[in-house]
C-alpha positions in Angstrom: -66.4 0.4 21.0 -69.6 -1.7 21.7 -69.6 -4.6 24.4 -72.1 -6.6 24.9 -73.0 -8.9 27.8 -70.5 -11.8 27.3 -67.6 -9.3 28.0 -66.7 -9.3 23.8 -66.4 -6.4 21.2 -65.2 -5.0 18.1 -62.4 -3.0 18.5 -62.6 -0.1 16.0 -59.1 1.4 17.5 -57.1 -1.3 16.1 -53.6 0.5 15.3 -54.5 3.1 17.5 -53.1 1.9 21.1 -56.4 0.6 21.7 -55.3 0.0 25.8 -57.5 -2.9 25.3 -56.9 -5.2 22.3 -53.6 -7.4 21.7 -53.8 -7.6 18.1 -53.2 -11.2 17.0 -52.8 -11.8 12.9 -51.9 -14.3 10.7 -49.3 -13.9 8.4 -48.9 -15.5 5.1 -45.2 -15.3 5.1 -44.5 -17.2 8.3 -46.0 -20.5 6.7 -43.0 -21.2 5.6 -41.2 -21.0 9.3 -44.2 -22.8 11.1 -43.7 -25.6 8.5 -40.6 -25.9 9.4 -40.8 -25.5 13.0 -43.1 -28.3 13.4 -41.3 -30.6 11.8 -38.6 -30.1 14.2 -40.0 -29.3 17.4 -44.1 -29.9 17.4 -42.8 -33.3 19.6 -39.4 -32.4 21.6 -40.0 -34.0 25.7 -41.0 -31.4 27.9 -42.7 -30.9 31.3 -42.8 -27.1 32.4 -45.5 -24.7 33.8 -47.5 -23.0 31.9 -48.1 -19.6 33.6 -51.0 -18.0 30.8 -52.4 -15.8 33.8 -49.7 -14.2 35.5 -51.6 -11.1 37.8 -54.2 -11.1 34.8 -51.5 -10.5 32.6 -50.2 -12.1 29.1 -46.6 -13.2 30.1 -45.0 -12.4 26.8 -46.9 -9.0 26.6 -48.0 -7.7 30.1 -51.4 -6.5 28.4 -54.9 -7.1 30.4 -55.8 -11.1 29.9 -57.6 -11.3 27.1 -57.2 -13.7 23.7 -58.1 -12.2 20.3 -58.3 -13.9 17.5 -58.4 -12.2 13.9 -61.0 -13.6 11.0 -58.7 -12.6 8.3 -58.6 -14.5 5.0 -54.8 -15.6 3.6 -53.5 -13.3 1.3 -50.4 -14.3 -0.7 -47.6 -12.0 -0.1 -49.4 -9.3 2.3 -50.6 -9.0 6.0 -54.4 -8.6 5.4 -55.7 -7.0 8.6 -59.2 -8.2 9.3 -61.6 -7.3 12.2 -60.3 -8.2 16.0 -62.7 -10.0 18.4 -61.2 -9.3 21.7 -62.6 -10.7 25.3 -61.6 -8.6 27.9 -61.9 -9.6 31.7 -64.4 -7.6 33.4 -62.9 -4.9 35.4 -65.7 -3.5 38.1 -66.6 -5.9 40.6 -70.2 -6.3 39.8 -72.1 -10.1 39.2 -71.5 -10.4 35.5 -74.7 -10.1 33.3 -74.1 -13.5 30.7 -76.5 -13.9 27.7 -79.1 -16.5 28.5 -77.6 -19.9 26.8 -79.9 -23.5 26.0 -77.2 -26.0 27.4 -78.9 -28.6 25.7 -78.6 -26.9 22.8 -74.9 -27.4 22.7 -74.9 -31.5 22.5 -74.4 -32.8 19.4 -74.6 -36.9 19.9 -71.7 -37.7 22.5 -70.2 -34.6 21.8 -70.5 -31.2 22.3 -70.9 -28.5 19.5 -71.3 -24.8 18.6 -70.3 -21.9 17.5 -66.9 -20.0 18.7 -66.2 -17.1 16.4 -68.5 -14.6 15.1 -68.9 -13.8 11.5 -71.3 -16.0 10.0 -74.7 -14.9 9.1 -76.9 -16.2 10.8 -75.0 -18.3 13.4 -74.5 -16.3 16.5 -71.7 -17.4 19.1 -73.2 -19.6 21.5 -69.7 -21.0 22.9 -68.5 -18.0 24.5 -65.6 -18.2 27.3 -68.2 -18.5 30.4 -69.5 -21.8 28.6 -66.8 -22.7 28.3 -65.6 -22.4 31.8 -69.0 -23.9 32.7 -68.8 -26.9 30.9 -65.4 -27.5 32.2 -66.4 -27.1 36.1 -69.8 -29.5 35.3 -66.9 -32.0 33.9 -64.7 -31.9 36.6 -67.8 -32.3 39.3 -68.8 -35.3 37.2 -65.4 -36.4 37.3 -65.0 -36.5 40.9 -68.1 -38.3 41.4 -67.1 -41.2 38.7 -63.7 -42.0 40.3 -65.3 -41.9 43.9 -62.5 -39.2 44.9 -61.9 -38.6 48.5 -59.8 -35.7 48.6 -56.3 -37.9 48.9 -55.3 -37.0 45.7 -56.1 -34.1 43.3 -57.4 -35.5 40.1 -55.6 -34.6 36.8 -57.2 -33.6 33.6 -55.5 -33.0 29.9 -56.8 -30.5 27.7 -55.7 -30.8 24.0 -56.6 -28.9 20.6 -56.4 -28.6 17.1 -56.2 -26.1 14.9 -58.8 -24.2 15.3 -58.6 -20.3 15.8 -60.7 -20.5 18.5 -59.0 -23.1 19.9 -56.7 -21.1 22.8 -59.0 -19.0 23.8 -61.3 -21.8 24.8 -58.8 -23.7 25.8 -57.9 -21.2 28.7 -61.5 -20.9 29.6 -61.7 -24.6 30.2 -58.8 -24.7 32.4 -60.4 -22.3 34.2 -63.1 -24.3 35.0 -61.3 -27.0 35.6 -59.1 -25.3 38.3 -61.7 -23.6 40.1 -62.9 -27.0 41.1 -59.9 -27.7 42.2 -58.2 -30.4 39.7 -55.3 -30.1 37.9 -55.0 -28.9 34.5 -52.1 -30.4 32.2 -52.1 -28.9 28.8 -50.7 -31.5 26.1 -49.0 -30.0 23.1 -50.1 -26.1 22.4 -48.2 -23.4 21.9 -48.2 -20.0 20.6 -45.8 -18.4 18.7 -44.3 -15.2 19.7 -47.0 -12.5 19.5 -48.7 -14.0 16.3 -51.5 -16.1 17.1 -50.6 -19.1 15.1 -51.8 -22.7 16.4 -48.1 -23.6 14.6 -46.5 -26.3 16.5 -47.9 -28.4 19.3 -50.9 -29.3 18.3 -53.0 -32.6 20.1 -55.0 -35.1 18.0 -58.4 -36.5 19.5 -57.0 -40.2 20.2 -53.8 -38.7 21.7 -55.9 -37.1 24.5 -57.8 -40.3 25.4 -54.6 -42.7 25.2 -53.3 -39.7 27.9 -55.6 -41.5 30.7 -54.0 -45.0 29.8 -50.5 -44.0 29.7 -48.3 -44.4 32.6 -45.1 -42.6 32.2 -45.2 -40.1 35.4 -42.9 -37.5 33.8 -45.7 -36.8 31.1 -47.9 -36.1 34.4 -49.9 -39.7 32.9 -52.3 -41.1 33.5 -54.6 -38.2 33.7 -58.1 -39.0 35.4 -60.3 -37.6 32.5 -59.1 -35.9 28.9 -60.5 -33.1 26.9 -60.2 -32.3 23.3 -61.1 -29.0 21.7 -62.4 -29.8 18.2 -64.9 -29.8 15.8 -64.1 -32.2 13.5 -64.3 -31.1 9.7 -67.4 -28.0 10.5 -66.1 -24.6 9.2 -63.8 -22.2 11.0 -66.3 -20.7 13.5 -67.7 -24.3 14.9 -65.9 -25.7 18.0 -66.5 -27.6 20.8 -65.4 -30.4 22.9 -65.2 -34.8 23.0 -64.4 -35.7 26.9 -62.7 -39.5 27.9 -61.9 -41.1 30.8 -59.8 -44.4 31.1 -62.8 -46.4 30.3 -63.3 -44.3 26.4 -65.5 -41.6 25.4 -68.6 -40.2 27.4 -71.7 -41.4 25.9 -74.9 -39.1 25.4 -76.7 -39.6 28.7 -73.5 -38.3 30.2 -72.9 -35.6 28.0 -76.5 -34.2 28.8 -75.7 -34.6 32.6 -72.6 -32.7 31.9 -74.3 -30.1 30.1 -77.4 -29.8 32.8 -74.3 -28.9 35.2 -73.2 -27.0 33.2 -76.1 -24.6 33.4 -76.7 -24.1 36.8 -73.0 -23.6 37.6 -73.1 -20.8 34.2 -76.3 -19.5 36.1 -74.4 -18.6 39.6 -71.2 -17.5 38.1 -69.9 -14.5 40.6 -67.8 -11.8 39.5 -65.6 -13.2 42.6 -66.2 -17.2 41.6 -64.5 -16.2 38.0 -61.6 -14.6 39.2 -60.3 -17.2 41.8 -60.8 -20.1 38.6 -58.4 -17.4 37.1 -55.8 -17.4 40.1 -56.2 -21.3 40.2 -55.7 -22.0 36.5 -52.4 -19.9 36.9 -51.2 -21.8 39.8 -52.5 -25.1 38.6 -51.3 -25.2 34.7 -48.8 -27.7 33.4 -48.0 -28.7 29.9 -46.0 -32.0 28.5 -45.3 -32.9 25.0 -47.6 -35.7 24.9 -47.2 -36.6 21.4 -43.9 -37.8 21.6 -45.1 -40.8 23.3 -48.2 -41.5 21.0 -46.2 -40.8 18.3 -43.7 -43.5 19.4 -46.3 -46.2 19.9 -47.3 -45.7 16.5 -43.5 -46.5 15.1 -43.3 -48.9 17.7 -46.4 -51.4 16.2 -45.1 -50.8 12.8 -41.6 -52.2 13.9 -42.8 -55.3 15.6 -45.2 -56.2 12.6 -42.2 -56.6 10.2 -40.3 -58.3 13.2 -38.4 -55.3 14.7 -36.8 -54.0 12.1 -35.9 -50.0 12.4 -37.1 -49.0 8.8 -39.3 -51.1 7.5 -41.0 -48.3 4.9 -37.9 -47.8 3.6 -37.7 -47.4 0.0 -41.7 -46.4 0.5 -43.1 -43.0 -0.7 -45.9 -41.8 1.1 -47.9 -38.5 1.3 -49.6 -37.4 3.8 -52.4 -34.7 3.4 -53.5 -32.9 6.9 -55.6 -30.8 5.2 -54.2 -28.1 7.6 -55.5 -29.8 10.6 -53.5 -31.4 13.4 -52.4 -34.2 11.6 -49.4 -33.0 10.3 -47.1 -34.6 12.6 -47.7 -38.1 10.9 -45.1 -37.1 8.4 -42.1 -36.2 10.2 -43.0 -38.3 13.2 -44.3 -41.6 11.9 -43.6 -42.0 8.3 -40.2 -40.9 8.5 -38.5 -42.9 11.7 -39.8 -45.8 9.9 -37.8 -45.0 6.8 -40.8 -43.8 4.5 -40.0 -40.7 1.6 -42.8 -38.0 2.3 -41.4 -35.5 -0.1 -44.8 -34.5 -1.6 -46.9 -34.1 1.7 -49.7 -31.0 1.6 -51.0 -28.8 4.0 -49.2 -30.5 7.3 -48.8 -26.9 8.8 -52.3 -26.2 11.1 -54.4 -23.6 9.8 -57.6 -23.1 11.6 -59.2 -21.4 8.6 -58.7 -24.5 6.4 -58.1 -22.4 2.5 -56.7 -25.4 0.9 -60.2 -28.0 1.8 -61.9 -29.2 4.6 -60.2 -31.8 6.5 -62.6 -34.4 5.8 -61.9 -38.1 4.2 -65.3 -38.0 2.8 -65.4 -34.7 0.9 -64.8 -35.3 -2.9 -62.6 -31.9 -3.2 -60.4 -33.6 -0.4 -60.0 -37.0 -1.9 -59.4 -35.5 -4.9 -56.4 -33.7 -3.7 -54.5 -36.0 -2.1 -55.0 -38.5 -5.2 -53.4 -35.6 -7.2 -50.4 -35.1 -4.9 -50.2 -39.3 -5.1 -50.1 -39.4 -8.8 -48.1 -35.7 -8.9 -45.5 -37.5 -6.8 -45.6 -41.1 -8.2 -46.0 -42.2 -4.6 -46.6 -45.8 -3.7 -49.6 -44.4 -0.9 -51.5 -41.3 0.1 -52.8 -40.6 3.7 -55.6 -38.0 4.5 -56.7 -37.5 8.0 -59.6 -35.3 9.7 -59.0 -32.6 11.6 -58.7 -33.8 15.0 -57.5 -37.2 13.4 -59.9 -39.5 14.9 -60.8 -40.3 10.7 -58.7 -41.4 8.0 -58.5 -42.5 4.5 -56.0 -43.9 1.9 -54.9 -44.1 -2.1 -53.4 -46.7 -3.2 -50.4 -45.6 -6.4 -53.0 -45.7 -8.9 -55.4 -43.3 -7.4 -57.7 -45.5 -6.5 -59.4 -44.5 -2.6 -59.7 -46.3 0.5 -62.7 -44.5 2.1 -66.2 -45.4 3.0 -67.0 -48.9 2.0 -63.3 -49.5 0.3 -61.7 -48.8 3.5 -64.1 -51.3 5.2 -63.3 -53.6 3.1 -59.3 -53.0 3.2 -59.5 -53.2 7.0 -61.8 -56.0 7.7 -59.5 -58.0 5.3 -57.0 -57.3 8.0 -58.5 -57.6 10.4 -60.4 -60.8 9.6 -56.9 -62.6 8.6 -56.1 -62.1 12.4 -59.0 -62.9 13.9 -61.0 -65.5 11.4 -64.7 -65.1 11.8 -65.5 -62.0 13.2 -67.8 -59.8 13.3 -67.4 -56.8 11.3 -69.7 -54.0 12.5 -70.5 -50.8 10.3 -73.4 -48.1 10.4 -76.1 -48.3 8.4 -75.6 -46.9 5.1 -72.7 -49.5 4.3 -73.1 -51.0 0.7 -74.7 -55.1 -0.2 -71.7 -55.6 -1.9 -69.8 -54.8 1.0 -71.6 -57.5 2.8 -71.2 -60.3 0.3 -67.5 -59.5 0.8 -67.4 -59.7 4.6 -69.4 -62.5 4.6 -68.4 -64.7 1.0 -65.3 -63.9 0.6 -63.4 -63.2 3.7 -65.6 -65.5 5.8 -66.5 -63.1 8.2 -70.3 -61.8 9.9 -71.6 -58.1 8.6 -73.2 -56.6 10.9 -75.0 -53.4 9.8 -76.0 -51.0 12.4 -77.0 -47.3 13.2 -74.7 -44.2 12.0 -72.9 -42.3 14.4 -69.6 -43.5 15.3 -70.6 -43.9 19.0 -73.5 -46.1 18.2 -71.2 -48.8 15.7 -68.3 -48.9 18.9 -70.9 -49.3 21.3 -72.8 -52.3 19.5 -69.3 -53.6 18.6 -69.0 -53.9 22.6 -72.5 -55.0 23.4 -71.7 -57.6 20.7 -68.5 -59.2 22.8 -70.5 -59.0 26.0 -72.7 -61.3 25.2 -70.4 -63.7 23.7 -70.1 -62.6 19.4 -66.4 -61.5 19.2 -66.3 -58.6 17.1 -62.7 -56.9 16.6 -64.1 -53.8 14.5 -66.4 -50.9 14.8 -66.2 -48.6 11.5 -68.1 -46.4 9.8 -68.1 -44.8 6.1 -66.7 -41.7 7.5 -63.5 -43.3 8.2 -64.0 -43.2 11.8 -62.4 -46.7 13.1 -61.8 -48.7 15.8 -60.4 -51.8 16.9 -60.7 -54.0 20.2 -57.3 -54.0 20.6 -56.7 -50.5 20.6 -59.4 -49.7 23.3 -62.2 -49.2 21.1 -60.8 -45.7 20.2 -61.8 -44.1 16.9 -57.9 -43.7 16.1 -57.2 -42.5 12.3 -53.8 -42.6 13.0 -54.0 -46.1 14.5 -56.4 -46.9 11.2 -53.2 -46.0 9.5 -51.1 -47.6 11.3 -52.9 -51.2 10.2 -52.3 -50.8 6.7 -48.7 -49.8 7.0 -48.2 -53.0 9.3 -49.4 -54.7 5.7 -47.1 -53.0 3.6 -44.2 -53.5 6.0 -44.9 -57.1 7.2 -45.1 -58.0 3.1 -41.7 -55.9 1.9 -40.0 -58.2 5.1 -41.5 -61.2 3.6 -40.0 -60.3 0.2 -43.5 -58.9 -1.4 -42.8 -55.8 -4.0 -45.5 -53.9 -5.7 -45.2 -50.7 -3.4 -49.2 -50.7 -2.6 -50.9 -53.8 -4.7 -50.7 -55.9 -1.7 -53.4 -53.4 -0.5 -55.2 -53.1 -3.5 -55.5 -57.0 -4.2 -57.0 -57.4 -0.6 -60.2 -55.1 -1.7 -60.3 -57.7 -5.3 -63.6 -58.5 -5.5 -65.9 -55.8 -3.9 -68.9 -55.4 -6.2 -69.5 -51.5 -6.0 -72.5 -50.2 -7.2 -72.3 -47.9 -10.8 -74.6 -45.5 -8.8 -74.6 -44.4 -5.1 -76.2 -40.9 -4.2 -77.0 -39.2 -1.1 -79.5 -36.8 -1.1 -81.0 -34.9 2.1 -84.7 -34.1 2.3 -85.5 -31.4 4.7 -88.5 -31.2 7.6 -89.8 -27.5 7.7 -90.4 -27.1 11.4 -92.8 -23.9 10.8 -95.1 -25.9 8.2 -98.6 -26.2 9.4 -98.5 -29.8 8.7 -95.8 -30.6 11.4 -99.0 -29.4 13.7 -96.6 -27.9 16.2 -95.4 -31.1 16.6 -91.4 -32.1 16.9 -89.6 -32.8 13.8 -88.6 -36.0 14.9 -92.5 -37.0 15.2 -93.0 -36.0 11.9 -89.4 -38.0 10.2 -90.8 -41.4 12.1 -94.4 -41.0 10.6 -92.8 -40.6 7.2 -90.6 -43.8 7.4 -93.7 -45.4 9.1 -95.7 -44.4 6.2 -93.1 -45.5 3.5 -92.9 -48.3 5.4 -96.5 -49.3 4.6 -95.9 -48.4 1.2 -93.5 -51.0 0.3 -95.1 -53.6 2.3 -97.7 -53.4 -0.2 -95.2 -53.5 -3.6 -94.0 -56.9 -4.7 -91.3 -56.2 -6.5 -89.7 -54.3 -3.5 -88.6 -56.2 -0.2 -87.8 -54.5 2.8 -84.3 -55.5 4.7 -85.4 -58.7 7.4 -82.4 -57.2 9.7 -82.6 -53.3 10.0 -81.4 -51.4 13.3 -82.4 -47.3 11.7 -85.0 -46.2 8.9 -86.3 -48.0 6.4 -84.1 -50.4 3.7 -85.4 -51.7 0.8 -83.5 -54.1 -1.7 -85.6 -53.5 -5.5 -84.1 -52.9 -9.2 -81.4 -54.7 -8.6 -79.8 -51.8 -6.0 -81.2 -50.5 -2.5 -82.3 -47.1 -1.1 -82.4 -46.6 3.0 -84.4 -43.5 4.4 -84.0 -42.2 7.8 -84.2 -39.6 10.1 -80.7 -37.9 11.1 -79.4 -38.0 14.3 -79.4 -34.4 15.3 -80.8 -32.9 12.4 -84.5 -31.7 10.8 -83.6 -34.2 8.0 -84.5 -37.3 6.0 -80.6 -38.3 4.5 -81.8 -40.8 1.5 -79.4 -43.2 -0.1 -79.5 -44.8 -3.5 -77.1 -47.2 -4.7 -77.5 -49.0 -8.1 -76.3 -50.5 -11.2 -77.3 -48.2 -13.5 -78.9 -44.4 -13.0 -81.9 -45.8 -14.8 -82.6 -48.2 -11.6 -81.4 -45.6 -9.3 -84.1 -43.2 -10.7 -86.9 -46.2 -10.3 -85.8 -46.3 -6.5 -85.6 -42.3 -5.9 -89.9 -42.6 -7.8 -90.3 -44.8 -5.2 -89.2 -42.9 -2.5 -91.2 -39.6 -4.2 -94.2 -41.5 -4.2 -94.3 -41.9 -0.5 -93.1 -38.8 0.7 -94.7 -36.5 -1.3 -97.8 -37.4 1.0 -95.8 -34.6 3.5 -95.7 -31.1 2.1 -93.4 -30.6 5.5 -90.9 -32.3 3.7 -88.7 -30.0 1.3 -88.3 -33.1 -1.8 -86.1 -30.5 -4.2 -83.2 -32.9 -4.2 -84.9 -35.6 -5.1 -87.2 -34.0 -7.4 -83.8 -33.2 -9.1 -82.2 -36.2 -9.1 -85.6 -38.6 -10.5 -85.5 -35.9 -13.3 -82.3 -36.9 -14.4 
């Protein structure tokens, strides 16, 4: 048995007594019951304390405190024992010796990010437990100093998850932190099951956790002072990591980095005796509420008023709903079906932090494609999809046809644009031109195309009404959405929740045709025959980077291409452009620039036929190929077509 510095190990005793290790497995066979299970109790109105540190203890087991999470795969029809990752409290009273950790590292855009489980080549776990703990004890300091507290109140801050398997464990290590600076922790909507590790029932979604600081309903403990959600969105299994919200929305980057610069000085004087009293505070201070059944209710509530109160306005509706074995299952049982809708047909609802049916992302082809199946499998008149934390969302109409990226624009600035008549519609940058003659010709509304990152499009949507250009939505492509009179909150749910307001305020009208009324509101979109994205990669050891930042080295390539089409006449660059370069040629566009976060040059084409696209990806491989730092195989690939 080998430990290493962050207090984790392999267990090789497993089955052996191992004093240490509470082994925690998945079992194919109880799908069946957690299915079932969360249908009829993920929501049921609680308030209790939650005592997860009783004397160092697990309550249901009396073993040491420690979490342990198994990186089986599913097996059909047998208990496949994999290798246990356990995390054992220390148990001499020495300072703790913690691996050296880049905060910074960790902050992915107004979010953090990283990686919770090993098992991945070459990804070591840089969110351990103490990071965890860190991160949450930098929060709560900012916290304090945000609201001005003076000490006549203890704040209040929720902690949610999805379904993640390293989603308790880090969850406990947050309330840690946040108890041993004193606030109080209220967990919203986790459970485990028995001894089985299993994030089975009481999950939370990402726009649950920040409507938990508007809410004010004192037995759910709301409103909370600040919110955290433990998510990753759509990464793979071993990611994690954490969005934060106070009443006033998400944190932006400048106060995630603050966060994070906390973060590591507090990691950098943890005590052996600091870590244990966050422990004896987090198992005074723990509270959990079934938050959802109030979001959940709001949700059936809007639907109801937009077809004038009725109870069931979906009924006679079939709709399926595909959580892709995130924490969006509970749209089925607790949306859809109060408000009359069938959902016979649904996939995937029950969480499932190792994600074997697809990833639990509206954008992924392998995704779309499988809730289109189950629509036209189950002759149902709509399909939902959601992300994994649910803050993104997508649609099919009956036919198959999808409502994501610059369809689902479309669909909802139709909406929204019949409510509010002239607005402006903002959207990253990688939104379509046809999309924009439809905002703009048809519906009679402004386009305005900005940066990518979700962040970025709700923020300019903000700026916008500041200074006096109403704007009542900020979307992107990915299917994150949100609306001015929802807070500005990135809500797939709430996305949802617009369209079915369509369908149920046209079947009180007297409207048929199950999910035409949709469909005919996207009539008219010009899509392009070809749109590709291809990614071109920096090599940050290549000489010609000349120890310079990759970031330095994207800009001078987009400055350069820049030039380049400056001095082509058939080629005109966009007169209104907010990130890289966009240029309008061959009767299609292409827009380079330099990602967000990431050593990469994301290039996309759209065209009408692959004969033009090809003439703009030339283009493109004219310019760049003046930087052998810049790994062109994708595009190479694709001009060869």
């Amino acid at each position: 048995m080998k430990s290493n510095r962050n207090c984790k190990f392999v267990c090789s005793n497993v089955g052996e007594g191992c004093p240490k290790c509470f082994v925690s497995q998945f079992y194919q066979q109880n799908r069946q019951f957690v299915s079932t299970q969360y249908r009829r109790d993920c929501c049921a109105p609680h308030v209790r304390t939650l005592l997860p540190f009783q004397g160092g203890k697990l309550p249901w087991t009396g073993i040491s405190s420690m979490q342990l999470r198994t990186l089986s795969k599913h097996r059909s029809g047998f208990v496949n024992r994999g290798t246990v990752h356990c995390n054992a409290a220390p148990t001499t009273s020495a300072v703790p010796s913690l691996d050296k950790v880049d905060f910074l590292k960790l902050q992915n855009g107004s979010d953090i990010r990283g990686v919770a489980v090993p098992g991945v080549e070459g990804e070591p776990v840089n969110l351990t437990e103490p990071v965890a703990e860190a991160i949450a004890a930098a929060f709560a300091g900012w916290l304090v100093e945000k609201k001005k507290a003076d000490g006549s109140r203890r704040l209040r801050v929720s902690i949610g998850h999805d379904s993640r398997i390293s989603a308790q464990v880090l969850q406990d290590a947050i309330s840690r932190g946040i108890a041993g600076a004193g606030l109080d922790v209220v967990h919203m909507d986790a459970i485990v099951c028995s001894i089985i590790y299993l994030p089975c029932a009481r999950l939370a979604s990402t726009p649950a956790m920040f409507n938990s600081t508007l809410t004010e309903d004192d037995v759910f403990l709301c409103p909370v002072d600040g919110s955290i959600m433990i998510t990753a969105s759509h990464l793979p299994y071993n990611r994690n990591g954490f969005k934060f919200f106070t009443n006033a929305g998400g944190l932006g980057k400048a106060d995630i980095k603050d966060i994070l610069e906390r973060a590591a000085d507090i990691y950098n004087n943890f005590t052996e005796s600091s870590l244990m009293n966050s422990k004896e505070k987090a198992s005074a201070s723990i509270r959990r509420v079934d938050y959802m059944t109030i979001y959940t209710s709001e949700l059936v509530k809007a639907v109801r008023k937009a077809a004038g109160n009725i109870e069931k306005p979906l009924e006679g509706f079939h709709i399926v709903v595909d959580a892709g074995n995130g924490a969006g299952g509970f749209f089925a049982a607790k949306v859809l079906e109060p408000l009359g809708a069938v959902t016979s047909g649904s996939q995937f609802l029950e969480p499932d932090g190792l994600f074997p049916n697809h990833i639990p992302n509206p954008e992924d082809k392998t995704a779309m494609k499988a809730i289109t199946q189950a629509v036209l499998d189950n002759k149902a008149d709509l399909g939902i999809i959601f992300d994994t934390d649910v803050d993104r969302s997508a649609a099919v109409d009956s036919t198959g046809h999808e409502f994501n990226r610059n369809r689902l624009i479309a669909l909802m600035s139709a909406i929204v644009l019949e409510e509010h008549p002239g607005t402006t519609i903002v959207t990253d940058s990688v939104t379509s031109d046809g999309l924009t003659t439809f905002i703009e010709k048809k519906l009679g509304g402004k386009h305005h195309r900005f940066k990518r990152g979700y962040r970025n499009v709700i923020d300019e949507a903000i700026r916008l009404n500041s200074v006096g250009e109403e704007s009542h939505l900020a979307i992107e492509t990915s299917g994150h959405g949100a609306l001015k009179e929802n807070h500005w909150l990135d809500d797939g749910a709430y996305l949802m929740v617009k369209i079915l307001n369509k369908l149920a305020s046209a079947r009180a009208s007297g409207m048929g045709g199950g999910s035409q009324v949709l469909t005919d509101l996207v009539q008219g979109l010009q899509e392009p025959a070809v749109a590709v994205e291809l990614r071109l990669k920096i090599n940050q050891n290549h000489p010609d980077l000349k120890g310079g930042s990759f970031r330095n080295y994207g800009e001078a390539v987009l400055k350069h291409m820049e030039n380049c089409i400056e001095a082509d006449p058939k080629l005109q660059k966009a007169p209104v452009n907010y990130e890289g370069v966009r240029v309008s040629g061959f009767g299609g566009w292409f827009l380079l620039r330099l990602s967000l976060h990431d050593p990469v040059l994301p290039l996309n084409i759209e065209a009408p036929t692959n004969d033009d696209a090809v003439k703009l990806g030339l283009v493109v491989l004219a310019a760049v190929n003046e930087f052998p730092g810049l790994d062109t195989s994708a595009l190479d690939k694709f001009v060869q077509v």
